[in-house]
C-alpha positions as CSV (number, residue, x, y, z in Angstrom):
1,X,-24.9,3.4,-27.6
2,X,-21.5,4.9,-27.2
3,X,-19.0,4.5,-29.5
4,X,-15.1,4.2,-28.5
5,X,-14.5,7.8,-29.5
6,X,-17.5,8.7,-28.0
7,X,-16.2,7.3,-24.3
8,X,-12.3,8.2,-25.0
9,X,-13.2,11.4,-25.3
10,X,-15.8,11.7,-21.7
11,X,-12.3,12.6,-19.8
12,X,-14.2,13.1,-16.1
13,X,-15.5,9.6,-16.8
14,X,-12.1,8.1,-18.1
15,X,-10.8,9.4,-15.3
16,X,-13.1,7.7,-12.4
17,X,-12.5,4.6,-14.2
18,X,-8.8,4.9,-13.7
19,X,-8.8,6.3,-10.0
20,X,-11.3,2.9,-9.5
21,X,-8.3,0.6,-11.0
22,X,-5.6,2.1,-9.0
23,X,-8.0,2.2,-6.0
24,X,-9.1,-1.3,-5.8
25,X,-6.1,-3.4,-7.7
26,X,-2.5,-4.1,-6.1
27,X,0.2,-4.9,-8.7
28,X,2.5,-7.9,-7.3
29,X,5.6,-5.4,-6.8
30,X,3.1,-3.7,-4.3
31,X,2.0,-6.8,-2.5
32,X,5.4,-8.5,-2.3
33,X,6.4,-5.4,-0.6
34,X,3.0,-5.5,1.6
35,X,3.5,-9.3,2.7
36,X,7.2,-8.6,3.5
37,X,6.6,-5.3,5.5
38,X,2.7,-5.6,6.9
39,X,1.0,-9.1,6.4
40,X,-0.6,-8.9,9.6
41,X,-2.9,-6.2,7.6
42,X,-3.8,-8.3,5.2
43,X,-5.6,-11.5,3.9
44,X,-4.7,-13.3,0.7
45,X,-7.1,-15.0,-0.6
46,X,-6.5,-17.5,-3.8
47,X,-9.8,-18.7,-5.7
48,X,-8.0,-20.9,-7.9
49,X,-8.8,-24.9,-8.0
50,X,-7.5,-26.6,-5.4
51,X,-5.1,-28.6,-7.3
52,X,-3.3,-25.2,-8.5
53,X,-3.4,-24.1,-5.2
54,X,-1.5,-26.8,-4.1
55,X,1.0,-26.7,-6.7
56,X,1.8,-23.1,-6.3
57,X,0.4,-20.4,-4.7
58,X,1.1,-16.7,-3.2
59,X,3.1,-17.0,0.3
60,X,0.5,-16.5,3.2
61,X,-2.9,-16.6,1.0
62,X,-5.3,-19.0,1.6
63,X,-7.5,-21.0,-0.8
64,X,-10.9,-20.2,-1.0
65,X,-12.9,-22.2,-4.1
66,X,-14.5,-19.5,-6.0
67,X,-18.0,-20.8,-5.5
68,X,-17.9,-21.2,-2.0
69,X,-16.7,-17.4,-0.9
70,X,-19.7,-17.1,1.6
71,X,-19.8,-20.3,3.0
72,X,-16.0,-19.5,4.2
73,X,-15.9,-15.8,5.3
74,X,-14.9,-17.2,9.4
75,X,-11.7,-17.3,7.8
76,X,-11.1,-13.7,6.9
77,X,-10.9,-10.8,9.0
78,X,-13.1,-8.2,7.9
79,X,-10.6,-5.5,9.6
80,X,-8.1,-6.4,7.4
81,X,-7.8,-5.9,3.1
82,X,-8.3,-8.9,1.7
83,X,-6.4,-9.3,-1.8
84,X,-7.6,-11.5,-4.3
85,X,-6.4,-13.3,-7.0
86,X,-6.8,-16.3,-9.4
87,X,-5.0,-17.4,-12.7
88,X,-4.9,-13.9,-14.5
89,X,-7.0,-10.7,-16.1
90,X,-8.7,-13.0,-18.6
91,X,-10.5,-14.5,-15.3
92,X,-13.0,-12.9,-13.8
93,X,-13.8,-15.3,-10.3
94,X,-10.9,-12.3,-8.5
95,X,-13.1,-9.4,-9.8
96,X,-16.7,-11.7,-8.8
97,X,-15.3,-12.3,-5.2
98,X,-14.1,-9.2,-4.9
99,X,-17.9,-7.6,-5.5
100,X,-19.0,-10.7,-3.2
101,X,-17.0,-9.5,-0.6
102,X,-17.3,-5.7,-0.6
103,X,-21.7,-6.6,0.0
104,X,-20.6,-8.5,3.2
105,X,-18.5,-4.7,3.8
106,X,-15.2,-6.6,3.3
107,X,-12.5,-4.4,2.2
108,X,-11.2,-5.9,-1.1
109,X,-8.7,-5.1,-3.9
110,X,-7.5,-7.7,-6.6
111,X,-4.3,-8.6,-7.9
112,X,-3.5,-7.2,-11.0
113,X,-2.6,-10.2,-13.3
114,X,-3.4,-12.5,-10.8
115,X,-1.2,-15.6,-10.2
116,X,0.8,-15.4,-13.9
117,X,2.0,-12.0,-13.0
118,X,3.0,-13.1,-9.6
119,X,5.1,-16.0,-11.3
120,X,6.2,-13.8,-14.2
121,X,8.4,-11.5,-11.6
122,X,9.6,-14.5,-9.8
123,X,8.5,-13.6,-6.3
124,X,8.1,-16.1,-3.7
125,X,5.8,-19.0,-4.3
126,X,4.4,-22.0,-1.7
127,X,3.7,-25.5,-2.6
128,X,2.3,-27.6,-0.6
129,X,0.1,-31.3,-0.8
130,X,-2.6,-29.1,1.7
131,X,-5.1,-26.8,1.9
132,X,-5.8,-25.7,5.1
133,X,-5.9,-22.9,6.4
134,X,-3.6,-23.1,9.5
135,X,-1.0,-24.6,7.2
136,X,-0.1,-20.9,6.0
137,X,0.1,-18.8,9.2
């Protein structure tokens, strides 16, 4: 087994591991500016509970419960990146769907801090006593 010196000190490996993070996470400063200048590249996807999602989630993302990713993958356009996200780091369901996802050959990245970091910079956040799909287009 490695210890942490051991690892720290592996550089070409530290450094895949980093290119992997800023490859396949999106920080909320980057996709506030995405939604605002290219949604139509995009999906949002929010695998939070439902009754989070209803109280507050990311503008134009759609809920998807965590456990039922495959049963709803109609929804997503698999020509499009789908981003990710549930409460924060500390939960694992964004990093879980995102492996889900990439399988099925879905392009996928996940939010970086998920919904608390969202909220922590104040962007733009829907509430709504739905849902649906069609309710955010």
């Amino acid at each position: 087994m490695f210890s942490h010196g051991d690892i720290t000190k592996d550089l070409s490996r530290a450094k895949k591991f980093f290119e992997d993070i800023v490859s396949y996470t999106v920080g909320p400063f980057s996709l506030n500016d995405m939604i605002n200048h290219r949604i139509n590249t995009l999906n949002i996807i929010d695998v939070r509970d439902y009754n989070d999602y209803v109280e507050g989630h990311i503008p134009y993302s759609v809920h998807i419960p965590y456990k039922e990713t495959k049963e709803h993958l109609d929804m997503l356009d698999k020509e499009k990146v789908t981003i990710i996200y549930t409460y924060s780091d500390s939960c694992p369901r964004a990093y879980n769907t995102a492996l889900e996802l990439i399988e099925k050959h879905y392009p996928a990245v996940v939010l970086r801090g998920g919904f608390k970091e969202w909220k922590k910079f104040e962007f733009d956040i829907i509430k709504s006593d739905s849902a649906d799909y069609n309710d955010n287009q």
